[in-house]
KOLDREN-795718 format. One line per field, with one value per atom (N, C-alpha, C, O): residue in three letters; atom name; x, y, z. Coordinates in nm, 2 decimals, m for minus. Layout:
! KOLDREN-795718
res = ALA,...
atom = CA,...
xx = X,...
yy = Y,...
zz = Z,...
//
This chain:
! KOLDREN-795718
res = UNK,UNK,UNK,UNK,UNK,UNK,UNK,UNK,UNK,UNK,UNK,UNK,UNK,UNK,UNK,UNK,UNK,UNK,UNK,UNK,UNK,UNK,UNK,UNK,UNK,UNK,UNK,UNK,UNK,UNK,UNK,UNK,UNK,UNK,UNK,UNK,UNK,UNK,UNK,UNK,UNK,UNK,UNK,UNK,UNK,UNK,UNK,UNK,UNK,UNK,UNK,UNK,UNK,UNK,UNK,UNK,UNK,UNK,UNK,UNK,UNK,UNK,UNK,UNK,UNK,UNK,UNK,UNK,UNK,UNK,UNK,UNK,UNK,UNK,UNK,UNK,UNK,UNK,UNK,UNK,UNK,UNK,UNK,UNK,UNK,UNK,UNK,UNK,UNK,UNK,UNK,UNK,UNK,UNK,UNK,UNK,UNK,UNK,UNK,UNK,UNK,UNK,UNK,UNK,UNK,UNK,UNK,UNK,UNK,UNK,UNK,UNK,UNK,UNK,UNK,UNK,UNK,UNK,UNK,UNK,UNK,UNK,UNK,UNK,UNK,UNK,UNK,UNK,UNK,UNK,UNK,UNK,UNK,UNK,UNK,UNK,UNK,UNK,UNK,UNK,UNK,UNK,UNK,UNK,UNK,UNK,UNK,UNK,UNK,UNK,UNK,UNK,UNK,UNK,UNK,UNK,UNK,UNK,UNK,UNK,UNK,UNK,UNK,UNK,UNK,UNK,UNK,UNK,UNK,UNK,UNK,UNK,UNK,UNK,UNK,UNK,UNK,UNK,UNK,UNK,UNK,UNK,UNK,UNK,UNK,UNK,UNK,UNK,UNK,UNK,UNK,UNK,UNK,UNK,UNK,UNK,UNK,UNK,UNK,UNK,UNK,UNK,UNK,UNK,UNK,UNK,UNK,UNK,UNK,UNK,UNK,UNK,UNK,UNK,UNK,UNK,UNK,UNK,UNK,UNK,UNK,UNK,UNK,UNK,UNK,UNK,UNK,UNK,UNK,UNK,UNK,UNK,UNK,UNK,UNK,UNK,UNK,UNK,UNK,UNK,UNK,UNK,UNK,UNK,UNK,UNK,UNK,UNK,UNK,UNK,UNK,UNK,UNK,UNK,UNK,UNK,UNK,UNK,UNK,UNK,UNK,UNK,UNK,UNK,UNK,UNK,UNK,UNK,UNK,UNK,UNK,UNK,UNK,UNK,UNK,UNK,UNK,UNK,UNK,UNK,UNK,UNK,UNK,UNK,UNK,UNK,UNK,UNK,UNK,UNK,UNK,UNK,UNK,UNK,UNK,UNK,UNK,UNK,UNK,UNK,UNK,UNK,UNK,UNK,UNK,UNK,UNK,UNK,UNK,UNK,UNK,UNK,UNK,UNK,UNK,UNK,UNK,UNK,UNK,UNK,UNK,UNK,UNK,UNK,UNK,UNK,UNK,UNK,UNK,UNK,UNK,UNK,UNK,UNK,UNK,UNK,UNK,UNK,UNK,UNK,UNK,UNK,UNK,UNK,UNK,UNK,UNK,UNK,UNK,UNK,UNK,UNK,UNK,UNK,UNK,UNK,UNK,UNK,UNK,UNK,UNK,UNK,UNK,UNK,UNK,UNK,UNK,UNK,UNK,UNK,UNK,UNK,UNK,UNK,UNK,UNK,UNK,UNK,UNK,UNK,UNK,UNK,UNK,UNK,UNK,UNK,UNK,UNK,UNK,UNK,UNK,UNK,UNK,UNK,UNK,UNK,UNK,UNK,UNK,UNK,UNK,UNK,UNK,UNK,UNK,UNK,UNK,UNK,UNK,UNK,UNK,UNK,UNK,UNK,UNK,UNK,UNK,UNK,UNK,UNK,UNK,UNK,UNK,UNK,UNK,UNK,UNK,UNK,UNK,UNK,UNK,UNK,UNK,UNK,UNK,UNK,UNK,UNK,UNK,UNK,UNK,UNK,UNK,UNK,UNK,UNK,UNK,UNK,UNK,UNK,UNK,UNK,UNK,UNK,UNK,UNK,UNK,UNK,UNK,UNK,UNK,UNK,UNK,UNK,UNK,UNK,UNK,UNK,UNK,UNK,UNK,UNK,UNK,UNK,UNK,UNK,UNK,UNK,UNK,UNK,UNK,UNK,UNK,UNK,UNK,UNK,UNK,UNK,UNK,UNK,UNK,UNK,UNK,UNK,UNK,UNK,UNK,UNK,UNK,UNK,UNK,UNK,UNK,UNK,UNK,UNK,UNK,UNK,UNK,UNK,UNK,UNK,UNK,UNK,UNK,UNK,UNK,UNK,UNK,UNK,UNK,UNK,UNK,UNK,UNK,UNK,UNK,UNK,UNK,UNK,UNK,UNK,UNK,UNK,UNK,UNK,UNK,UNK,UNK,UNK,UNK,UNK,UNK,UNK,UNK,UNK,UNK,UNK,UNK,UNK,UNK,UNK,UNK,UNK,UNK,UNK,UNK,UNK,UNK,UNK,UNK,UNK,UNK,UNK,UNK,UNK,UNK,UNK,UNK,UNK,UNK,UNK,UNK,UNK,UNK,UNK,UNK,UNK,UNK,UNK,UNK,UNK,UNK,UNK,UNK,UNK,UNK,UNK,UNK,UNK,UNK,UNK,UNK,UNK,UNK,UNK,UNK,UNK,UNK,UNK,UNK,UNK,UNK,UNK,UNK,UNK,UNK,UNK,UNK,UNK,UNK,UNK,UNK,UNK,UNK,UNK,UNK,UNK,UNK,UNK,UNK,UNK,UNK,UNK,UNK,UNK,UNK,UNK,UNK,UNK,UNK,UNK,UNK,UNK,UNK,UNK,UNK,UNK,UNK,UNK,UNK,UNK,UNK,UNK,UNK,UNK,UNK,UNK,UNK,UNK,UNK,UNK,UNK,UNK,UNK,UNK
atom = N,CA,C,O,N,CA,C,O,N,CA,C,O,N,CA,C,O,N,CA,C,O,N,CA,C,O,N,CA,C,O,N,CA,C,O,N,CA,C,O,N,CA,C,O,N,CA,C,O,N,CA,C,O,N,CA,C,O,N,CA,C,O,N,CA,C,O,N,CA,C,O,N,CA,C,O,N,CA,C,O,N,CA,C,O,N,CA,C,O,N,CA,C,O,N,CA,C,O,N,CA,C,O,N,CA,C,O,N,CA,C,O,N,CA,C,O,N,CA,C,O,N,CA,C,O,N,CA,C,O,N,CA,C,O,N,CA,C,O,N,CA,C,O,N,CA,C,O,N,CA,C,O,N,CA,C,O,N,CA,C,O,N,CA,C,O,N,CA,C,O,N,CA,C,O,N,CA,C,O,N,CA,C,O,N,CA,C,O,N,CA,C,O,N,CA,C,O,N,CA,C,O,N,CA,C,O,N,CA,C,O,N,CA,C,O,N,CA,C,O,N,CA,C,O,N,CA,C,O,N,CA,C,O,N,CA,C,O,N,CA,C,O,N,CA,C,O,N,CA,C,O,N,CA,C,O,N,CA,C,O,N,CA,C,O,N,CA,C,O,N,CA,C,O,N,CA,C,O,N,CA,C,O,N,CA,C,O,N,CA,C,O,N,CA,C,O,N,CA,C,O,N,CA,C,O,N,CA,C,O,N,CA,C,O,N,CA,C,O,N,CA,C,O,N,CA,C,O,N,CA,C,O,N,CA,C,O,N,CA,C,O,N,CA,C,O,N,CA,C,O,N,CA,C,O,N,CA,C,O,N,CA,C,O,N,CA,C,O,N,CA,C,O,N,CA,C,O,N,CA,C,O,N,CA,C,O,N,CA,C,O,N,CA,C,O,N,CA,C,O,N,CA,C,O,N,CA,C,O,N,CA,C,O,N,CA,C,O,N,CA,C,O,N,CA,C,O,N,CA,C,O,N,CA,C,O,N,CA,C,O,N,CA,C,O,N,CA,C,O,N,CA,C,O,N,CA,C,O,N,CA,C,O,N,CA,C,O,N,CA,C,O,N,CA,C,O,N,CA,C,O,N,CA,C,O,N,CA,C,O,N,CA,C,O,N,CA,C,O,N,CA,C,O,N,CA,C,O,N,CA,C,O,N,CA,C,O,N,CA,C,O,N,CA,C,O,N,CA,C,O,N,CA,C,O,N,CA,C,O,N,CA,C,O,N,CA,C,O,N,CA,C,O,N,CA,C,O,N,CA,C,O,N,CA,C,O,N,CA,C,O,N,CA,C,O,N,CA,C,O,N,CA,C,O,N,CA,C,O,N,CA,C,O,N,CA,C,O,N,CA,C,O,N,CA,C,O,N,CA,C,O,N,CA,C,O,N,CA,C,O,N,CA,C,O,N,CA,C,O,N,CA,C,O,N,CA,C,O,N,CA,C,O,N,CA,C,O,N,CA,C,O,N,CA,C,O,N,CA,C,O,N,CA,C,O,N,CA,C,O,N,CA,C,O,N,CA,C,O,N,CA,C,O,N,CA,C,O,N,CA,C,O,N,CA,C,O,N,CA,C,O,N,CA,C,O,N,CA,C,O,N,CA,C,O,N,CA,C,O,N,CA,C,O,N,CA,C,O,N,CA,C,O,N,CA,C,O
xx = 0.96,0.93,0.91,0.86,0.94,0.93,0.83,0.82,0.75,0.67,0.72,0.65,0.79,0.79,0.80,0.87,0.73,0.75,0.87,0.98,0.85,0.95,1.06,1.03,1.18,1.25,1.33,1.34,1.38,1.48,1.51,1.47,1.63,1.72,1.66,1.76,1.57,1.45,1.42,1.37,1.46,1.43,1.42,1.34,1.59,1.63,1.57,1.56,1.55,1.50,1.34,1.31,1.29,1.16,1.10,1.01,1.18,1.18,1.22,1.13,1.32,1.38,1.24,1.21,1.18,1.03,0.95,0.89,0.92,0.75,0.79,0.71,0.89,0.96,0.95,0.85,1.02,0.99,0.84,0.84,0.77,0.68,0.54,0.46,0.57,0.49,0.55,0.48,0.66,0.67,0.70,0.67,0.75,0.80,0.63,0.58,0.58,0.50,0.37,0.27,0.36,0.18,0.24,0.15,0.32,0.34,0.32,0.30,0.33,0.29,0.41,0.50,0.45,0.57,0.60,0.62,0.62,0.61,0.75,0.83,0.81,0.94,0.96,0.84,1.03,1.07,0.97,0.87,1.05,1.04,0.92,0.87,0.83,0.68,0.57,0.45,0.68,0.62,0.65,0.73,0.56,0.61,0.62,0.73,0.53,0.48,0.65,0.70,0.71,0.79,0.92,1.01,0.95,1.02,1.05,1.15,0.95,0.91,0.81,0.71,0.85,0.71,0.71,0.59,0.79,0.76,0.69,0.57,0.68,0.63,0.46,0.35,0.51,0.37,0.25,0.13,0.32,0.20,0.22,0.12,0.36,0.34,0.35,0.45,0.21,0.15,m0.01,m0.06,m0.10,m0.21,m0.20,m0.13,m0.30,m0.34,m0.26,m0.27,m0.20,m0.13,0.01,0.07,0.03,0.19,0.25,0.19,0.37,0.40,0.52,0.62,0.44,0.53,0.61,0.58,0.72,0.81,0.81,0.83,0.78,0.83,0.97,1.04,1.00,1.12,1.15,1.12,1.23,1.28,1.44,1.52,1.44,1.62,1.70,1.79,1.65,1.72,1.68,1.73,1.60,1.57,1.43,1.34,1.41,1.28,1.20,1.26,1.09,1.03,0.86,0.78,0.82,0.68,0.65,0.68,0.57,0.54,0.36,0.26,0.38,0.20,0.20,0.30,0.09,0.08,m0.07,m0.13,m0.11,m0.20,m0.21,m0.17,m0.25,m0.33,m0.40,m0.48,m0.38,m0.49,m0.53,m0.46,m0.68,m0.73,m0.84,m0.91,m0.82,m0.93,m1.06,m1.09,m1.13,m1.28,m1.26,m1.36,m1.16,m1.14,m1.13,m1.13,m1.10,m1.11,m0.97,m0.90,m0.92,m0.79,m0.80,m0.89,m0.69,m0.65,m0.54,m0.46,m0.55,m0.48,m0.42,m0.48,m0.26,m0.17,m0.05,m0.01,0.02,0.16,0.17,0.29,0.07,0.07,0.13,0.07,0.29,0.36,0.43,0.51,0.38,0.51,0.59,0.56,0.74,0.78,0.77,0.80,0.74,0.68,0.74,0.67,0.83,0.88,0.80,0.76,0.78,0.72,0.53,0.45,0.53,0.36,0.30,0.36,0.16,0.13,0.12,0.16,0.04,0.05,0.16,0.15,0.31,0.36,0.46,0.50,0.47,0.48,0.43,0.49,0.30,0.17,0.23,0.18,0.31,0.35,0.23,0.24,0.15,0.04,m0.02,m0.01,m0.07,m0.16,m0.12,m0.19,0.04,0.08,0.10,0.10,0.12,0.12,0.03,0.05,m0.14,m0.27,m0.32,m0.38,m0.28,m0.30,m0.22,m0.31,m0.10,m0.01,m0.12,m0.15,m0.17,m0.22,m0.40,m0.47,m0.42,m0.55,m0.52,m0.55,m0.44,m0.46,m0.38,m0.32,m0.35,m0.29,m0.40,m0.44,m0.48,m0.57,m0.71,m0.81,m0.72,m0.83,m0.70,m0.76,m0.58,m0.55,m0.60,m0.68,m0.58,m0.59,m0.76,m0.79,m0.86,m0.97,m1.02,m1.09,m1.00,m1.02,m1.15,m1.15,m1.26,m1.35,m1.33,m1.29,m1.33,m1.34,m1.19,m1.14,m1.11,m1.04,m1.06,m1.12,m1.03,m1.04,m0.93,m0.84,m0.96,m0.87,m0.90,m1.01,m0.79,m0.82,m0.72,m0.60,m0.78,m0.72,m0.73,m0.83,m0.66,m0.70,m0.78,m0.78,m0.83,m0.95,m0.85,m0.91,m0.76,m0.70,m0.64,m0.58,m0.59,m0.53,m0.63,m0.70,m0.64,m0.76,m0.70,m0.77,m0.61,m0.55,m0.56,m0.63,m0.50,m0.51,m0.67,m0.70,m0.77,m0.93,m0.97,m1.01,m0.93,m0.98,m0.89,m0.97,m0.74,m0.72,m0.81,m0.87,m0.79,m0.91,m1.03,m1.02,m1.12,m1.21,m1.24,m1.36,m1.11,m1.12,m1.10,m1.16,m1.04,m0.98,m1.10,m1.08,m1.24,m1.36,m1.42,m1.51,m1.30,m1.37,m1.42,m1.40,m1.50,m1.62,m1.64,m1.63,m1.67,m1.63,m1.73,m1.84,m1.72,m1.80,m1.79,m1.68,m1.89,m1.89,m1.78,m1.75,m1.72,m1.60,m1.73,m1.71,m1.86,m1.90,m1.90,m1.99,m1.88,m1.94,m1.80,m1.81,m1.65,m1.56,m1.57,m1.62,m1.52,m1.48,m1.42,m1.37,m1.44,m1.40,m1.26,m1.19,m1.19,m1.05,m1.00,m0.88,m1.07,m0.99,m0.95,m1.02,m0.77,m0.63,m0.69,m0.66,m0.76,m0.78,m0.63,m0.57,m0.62,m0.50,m0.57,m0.66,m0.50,m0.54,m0.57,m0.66,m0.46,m0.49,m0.62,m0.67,m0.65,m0.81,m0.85,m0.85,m0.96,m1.06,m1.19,m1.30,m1.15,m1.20,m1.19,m1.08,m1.27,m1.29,m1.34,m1.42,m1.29,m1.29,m1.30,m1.24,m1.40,m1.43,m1.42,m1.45,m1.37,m1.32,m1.39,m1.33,m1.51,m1.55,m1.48,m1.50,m1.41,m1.39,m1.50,m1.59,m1.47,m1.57,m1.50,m1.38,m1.62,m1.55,m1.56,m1.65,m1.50,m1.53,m1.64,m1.67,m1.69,m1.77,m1.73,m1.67,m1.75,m1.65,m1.74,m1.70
yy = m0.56,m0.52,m0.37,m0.31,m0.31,m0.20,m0.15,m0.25,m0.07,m0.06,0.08,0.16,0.16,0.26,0.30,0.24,0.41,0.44,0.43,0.45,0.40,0.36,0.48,0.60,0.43,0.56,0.44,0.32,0.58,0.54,0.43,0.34,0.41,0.37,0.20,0.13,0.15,0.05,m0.03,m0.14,0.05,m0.01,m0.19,m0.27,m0.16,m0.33,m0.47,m0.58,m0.42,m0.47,m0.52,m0.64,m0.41,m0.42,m0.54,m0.62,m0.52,m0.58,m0.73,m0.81,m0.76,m0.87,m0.96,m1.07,m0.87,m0.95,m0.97,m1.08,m0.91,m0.91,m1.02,m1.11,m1.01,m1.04,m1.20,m1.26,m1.30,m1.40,m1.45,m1.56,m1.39,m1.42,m1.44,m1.53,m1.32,m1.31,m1.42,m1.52,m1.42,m1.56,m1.66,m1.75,m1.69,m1.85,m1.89,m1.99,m1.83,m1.90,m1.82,m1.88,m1.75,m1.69,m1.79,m1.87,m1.79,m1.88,m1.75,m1.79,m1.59,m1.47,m1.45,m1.43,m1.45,m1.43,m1.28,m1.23,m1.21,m1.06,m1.02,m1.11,m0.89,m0.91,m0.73,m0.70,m0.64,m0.54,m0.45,m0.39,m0.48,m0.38,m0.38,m0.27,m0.50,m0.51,m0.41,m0.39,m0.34,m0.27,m0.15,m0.11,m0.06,0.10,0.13,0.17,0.10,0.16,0.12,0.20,m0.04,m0.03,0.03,0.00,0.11,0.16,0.31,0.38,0.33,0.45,0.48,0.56,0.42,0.42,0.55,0.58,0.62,0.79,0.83,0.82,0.86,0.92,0.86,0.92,0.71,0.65,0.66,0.68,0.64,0.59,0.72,0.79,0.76,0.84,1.00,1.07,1.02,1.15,1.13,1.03,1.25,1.23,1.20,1.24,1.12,1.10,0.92,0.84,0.90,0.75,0.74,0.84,0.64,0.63,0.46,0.39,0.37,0.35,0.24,0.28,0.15,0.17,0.00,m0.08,m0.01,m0.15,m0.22,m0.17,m0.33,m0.38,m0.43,m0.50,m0.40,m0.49,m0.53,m0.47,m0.65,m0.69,m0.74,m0.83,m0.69,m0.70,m0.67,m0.75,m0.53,m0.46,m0.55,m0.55,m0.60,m0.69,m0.65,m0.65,m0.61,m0.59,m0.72,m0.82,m0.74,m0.88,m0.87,m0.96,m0.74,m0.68,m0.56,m0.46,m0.58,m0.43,m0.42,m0.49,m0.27,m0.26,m0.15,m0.08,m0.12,0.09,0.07,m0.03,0.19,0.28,0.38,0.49,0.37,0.45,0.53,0.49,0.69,0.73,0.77,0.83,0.72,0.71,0.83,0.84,0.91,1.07,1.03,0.91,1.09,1.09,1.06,1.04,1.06,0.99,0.87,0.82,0.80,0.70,0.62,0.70,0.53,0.50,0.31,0.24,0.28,0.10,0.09,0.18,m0.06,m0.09,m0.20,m0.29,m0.17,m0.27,m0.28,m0.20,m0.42,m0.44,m0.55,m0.57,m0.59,m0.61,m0.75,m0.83,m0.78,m0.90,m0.92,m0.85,m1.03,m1.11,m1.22,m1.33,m1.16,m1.31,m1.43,m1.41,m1.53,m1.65,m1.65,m1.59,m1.70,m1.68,m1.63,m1.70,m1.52,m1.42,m1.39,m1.29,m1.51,m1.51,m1.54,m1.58,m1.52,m1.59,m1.49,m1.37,m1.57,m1.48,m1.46,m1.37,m1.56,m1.52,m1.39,m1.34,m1.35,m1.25,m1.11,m1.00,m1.17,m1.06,m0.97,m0.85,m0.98,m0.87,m0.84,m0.72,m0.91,m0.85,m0.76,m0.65,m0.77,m0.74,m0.62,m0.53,m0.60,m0.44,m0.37,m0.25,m0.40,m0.33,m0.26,m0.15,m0.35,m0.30,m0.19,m0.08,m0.24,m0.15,m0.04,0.05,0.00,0.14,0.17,0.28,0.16,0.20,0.24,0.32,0.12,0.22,0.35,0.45,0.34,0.49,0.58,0.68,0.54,0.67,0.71,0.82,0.63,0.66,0.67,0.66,0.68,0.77,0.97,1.08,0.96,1.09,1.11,1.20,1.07,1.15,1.17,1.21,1.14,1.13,1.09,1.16,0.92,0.89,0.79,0.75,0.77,0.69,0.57,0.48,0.54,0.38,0.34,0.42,0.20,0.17,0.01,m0.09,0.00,m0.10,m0.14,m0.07,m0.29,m0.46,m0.51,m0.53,m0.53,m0.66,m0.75,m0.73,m0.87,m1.02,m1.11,m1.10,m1.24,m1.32,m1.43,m1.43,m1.50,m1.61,m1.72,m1.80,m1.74,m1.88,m1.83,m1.93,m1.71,m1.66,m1.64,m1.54,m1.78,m1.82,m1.74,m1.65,m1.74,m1.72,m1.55,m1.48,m1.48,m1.34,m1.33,m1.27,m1.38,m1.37,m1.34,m1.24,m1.50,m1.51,m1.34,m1.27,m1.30,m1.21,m1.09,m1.03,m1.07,m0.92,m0.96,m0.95,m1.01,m1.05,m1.05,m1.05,m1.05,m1.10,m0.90,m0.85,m0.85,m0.73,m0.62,m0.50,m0.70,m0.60,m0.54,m0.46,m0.65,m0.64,m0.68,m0.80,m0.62,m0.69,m0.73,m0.65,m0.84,m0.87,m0.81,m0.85,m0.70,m0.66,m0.70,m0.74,m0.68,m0.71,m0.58,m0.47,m0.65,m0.55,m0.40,m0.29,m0.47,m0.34,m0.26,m0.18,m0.27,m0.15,m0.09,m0.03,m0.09,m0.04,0.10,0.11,0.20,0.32,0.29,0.18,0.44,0.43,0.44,0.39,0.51,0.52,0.40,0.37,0.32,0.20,0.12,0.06,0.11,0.06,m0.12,m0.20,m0.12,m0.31,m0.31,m0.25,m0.51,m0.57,m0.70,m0.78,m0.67,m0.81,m1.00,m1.09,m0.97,m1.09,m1.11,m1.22,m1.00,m0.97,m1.01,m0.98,m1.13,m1.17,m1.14,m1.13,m1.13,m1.09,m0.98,m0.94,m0.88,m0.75,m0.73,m0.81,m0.64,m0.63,m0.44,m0.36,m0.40,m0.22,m0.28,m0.39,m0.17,m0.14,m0.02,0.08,0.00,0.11,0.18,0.13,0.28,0.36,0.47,0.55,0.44,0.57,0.69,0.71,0.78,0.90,1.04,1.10,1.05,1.18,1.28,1.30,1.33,1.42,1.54,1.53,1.67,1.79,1.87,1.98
zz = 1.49,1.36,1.35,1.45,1.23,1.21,1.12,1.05,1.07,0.95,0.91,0.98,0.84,0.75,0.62,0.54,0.60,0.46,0.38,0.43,0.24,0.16,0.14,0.13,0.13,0.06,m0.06,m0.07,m0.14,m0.27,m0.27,m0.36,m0.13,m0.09,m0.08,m0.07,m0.07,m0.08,m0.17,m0.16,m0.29,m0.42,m0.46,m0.50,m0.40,m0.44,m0.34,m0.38,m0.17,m0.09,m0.18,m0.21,m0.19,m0.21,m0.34,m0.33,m0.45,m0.55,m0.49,m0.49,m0.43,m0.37,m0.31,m0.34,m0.23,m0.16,m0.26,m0.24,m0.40,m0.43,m0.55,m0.57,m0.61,m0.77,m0.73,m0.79,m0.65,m0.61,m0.53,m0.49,m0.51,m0.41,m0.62,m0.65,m0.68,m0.81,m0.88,m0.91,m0.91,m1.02,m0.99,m1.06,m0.87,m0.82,m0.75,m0.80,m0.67,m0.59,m0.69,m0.67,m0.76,m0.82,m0.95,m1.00,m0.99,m1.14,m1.27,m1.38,m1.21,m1.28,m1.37,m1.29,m1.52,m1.59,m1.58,m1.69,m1.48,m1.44,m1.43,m1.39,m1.46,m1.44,m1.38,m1.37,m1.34,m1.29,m1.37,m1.33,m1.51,m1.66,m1.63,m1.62,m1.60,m1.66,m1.54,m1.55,m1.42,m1.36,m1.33,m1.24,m1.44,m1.39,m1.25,m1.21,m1.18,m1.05,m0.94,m0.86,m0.98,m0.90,m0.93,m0.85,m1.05,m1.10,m1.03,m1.02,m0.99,m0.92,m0.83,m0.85,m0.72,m0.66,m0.59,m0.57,m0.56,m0.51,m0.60,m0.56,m0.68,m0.81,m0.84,m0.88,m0.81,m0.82,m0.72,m0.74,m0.61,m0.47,m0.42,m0.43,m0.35,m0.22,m0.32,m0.35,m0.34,m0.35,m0.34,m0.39,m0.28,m0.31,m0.14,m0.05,m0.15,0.00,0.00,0.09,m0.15,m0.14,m0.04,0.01,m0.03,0.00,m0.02,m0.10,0.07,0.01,0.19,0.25,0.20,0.34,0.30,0.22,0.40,0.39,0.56,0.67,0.53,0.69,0.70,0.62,0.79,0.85,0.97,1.07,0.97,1.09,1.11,1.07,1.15,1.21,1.09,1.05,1.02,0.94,0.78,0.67,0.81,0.65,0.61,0.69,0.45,0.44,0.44,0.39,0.49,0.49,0.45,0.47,0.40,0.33,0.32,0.39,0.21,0.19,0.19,0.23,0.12,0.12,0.06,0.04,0.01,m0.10,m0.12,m0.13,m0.12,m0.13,m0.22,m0.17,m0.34,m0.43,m0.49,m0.58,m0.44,m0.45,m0.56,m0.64,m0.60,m0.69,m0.76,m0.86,m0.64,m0.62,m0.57,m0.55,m0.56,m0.49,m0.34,m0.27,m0.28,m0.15,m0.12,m0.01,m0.23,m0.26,m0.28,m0.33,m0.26,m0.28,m0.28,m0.24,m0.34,m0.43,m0.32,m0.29,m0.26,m0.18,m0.30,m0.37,m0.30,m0.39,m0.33,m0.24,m0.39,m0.36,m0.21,m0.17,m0.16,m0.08,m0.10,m0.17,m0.01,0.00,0.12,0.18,0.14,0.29,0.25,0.20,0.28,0.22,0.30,0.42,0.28,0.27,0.47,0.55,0.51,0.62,0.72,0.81,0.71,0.78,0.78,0.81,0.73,0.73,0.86,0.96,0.84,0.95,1.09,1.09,1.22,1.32,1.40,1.48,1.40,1.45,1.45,1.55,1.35,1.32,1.26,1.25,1.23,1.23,1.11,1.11,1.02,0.96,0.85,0.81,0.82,0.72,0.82,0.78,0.92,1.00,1.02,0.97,1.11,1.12,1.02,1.04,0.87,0.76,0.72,0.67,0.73,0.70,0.85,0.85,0.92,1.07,1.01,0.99,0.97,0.92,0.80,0.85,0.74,0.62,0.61,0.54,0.73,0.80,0.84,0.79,0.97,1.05,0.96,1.01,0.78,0.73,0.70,0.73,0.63,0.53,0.60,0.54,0.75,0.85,0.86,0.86,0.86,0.88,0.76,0.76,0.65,0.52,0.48,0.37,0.56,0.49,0.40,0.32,0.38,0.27,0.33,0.45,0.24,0.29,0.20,0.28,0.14,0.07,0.00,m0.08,0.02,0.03,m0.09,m0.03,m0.18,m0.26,m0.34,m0.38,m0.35,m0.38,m0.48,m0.52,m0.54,m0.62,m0.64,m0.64,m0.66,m0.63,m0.68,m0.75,m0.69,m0.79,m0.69,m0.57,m0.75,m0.70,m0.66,m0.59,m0.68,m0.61,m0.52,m0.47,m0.45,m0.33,m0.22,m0.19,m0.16,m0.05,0.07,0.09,0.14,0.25,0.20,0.27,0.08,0.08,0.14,0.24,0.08,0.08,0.27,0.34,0.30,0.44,0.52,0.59,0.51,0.56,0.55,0.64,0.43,0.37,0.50,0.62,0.42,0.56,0.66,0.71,0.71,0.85,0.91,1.01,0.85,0.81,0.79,0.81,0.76,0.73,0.60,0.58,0.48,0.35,0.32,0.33,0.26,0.16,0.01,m0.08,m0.01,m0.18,m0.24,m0.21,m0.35,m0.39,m0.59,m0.62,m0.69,m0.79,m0.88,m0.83,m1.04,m1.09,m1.08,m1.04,m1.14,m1.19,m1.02,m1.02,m0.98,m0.85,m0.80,m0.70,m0.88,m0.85,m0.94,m1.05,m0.89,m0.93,m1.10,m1.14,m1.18,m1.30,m1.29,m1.38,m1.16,m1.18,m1.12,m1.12,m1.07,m1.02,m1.11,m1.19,m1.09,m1.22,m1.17,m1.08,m1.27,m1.31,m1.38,m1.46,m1.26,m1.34,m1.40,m1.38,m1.48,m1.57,m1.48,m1.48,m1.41,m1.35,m1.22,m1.17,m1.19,m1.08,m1.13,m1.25,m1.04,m1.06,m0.97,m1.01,m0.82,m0.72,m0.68,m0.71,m0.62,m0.57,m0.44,m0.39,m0.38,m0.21,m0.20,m0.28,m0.07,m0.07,0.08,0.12,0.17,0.28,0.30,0.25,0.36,0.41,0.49,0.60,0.50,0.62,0.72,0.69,0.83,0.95,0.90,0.90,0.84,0.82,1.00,1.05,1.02,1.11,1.04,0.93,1.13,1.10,1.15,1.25,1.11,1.12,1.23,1.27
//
């Protein structure tokens, strides 16, 4: 498995993973149009201390992941999808995705790292978790943190900051 940042060239892969995984399996009536962010996700994520990474394996995208940044040091972890296949530990691909996205977002100095999610995504929950997040209440998220309509649940990721 591979984990790197998104290019252009990704577009259609990427859409390919999230677009079926949101409306066939979330039951979400969501469609391309309905998302600026993946219209452009250079533009969107990878500036700031955000970015914007895809997994693959044997030349196929099979998940993604993005990061946020939302200023204050602070950054929104979104987008995060595995297609159905590729869940799970045998392939660990959630795991190495969130591992790439930590050690960006310790180079970038970001300390607090926040989620949101919907309440019937039990298996997203136990991962977070397991992962070191913590479910915290809406009111205790940042004013710049982009609420989706469908969040119900909230998760903050402390990060160890270095000390200089």
């Amino acid at each position: 498995m591979h984990i790197r940042p998104y290019e252009p060239a990704d577009a259609s892969s990427v859409a390919a993973v999230i677009l079926p995984i949101q409306q066939a399996e979330f039951g979400i009536p969501i469609t391309l149009d309905d998302q600026p962010d993946l219209r452009d996700i250079g533009g969107f994520y990878q500036k700031g201390s955000g970015n914007f990474w895809i997994a693959e394996l044997n030349g196929q995208t099979v998940g993604t992941i993005a990061l946020l940044d939302i200023g204050n040091r602070d950054a929104a972890l979104r987008k995060m999808f595995v297609a159905a296949p590729y869940r799970g530990p045998a392939f660990g691909v959630a795991k190495h995705l969130l591992r790439e996205l930590l050690a960006w977002s310790a180079r970038q100095g970001l300390q607090n790292i926040y989620l949101g999610t919907t309440a019937k995504f039990l298996a997203a929950h136990k991962f977070y978790e397991k992962n070191g997040f913590i479910e915290v209440d809406k009111s205790s998220l940042p004013e710049s943190f982009p609420l989706m309509a469908v969040d119900s649940k909230f998760y903050r990721l402390a990060l160890a900051v270095a000390s200089a």
